[in-house]
C-alpha positions in Angstrom: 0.0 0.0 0.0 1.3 3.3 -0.9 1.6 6.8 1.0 -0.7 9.8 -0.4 1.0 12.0 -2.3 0.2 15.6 -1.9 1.5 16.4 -4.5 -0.9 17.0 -8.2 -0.5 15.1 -11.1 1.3 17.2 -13.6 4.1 17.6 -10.5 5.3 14.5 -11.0 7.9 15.2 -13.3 8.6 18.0 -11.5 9.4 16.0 -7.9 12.0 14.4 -10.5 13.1 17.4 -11.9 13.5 19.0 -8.4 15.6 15.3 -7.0 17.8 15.7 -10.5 18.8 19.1 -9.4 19.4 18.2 -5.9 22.0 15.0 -6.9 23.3 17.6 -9.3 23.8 20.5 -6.9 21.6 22.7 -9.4 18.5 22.7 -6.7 17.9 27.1 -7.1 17.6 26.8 -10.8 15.2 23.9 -11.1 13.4 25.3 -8.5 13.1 28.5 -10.7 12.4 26.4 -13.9 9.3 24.9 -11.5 8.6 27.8 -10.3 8.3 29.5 -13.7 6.3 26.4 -14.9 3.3 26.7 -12.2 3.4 30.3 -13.1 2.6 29.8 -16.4 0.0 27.4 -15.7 -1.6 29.8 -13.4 -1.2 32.7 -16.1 -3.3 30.7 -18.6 -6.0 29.7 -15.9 -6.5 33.2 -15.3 -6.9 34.5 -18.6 -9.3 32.2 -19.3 -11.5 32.7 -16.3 -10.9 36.5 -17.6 -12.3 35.7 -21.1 -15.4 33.9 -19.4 -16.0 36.7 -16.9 -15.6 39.8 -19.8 -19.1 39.2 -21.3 -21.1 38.4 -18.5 -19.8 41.3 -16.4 -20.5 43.4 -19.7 -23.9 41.9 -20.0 -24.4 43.0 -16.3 -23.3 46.3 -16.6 -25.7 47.3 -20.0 -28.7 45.7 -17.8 -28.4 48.1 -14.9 -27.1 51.2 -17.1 -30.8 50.2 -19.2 -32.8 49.4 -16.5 -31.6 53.5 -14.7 -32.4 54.8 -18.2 -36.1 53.1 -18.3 -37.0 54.6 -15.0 -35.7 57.8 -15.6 -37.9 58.5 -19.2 -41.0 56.0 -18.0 -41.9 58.8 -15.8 -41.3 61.5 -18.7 -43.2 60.0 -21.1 -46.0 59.2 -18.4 -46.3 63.0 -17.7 -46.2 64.0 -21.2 -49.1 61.5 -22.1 -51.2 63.3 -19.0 -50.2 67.1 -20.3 -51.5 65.7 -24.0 -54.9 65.0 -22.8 -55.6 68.2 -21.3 
């Protein structure tokens, strides 16, 4: 039976990377090199959850900005209706 790992997936090669440097005496720059990996994976993760968010933030916005312009010329367009009649 084996430990748990806390450790994802993708880090795998990584641990090895990280053990290859230690043996090698190399351990700050393949820390960097992993360090610069999970950075980039992050930086991709964001902008996507950025290009999800964009329109339905936009759509958001143009419902409130039209929903303050309704109330404002319903009640215009009420009173002018009433000054018509008379």
């Amino acid at each position: 039976m084996t430990a748990p790992t806390t450790t994802p997936p993708a880090a795998a090669p990584q641990k090895e990377n990280g053990a290859a440097g230690e043996s090698t005496g190399a351990l700050d720059s393949m820390l960097a090199k992993i360090a610069e990996f999970y950075e980039d994976e992050v930086d991709i993760a964001v902008a996507g959850l950025v290009a999800v968010l964009e329109p339905v933030l936009i759509s958001i916005l143009g419902v409130i900005v039209g929903g303050i312009v309704i109330s404002m010329y319903l009640p215009l367009f009420d009173l002018i209706n009433q000054l018509s009649k008379h």
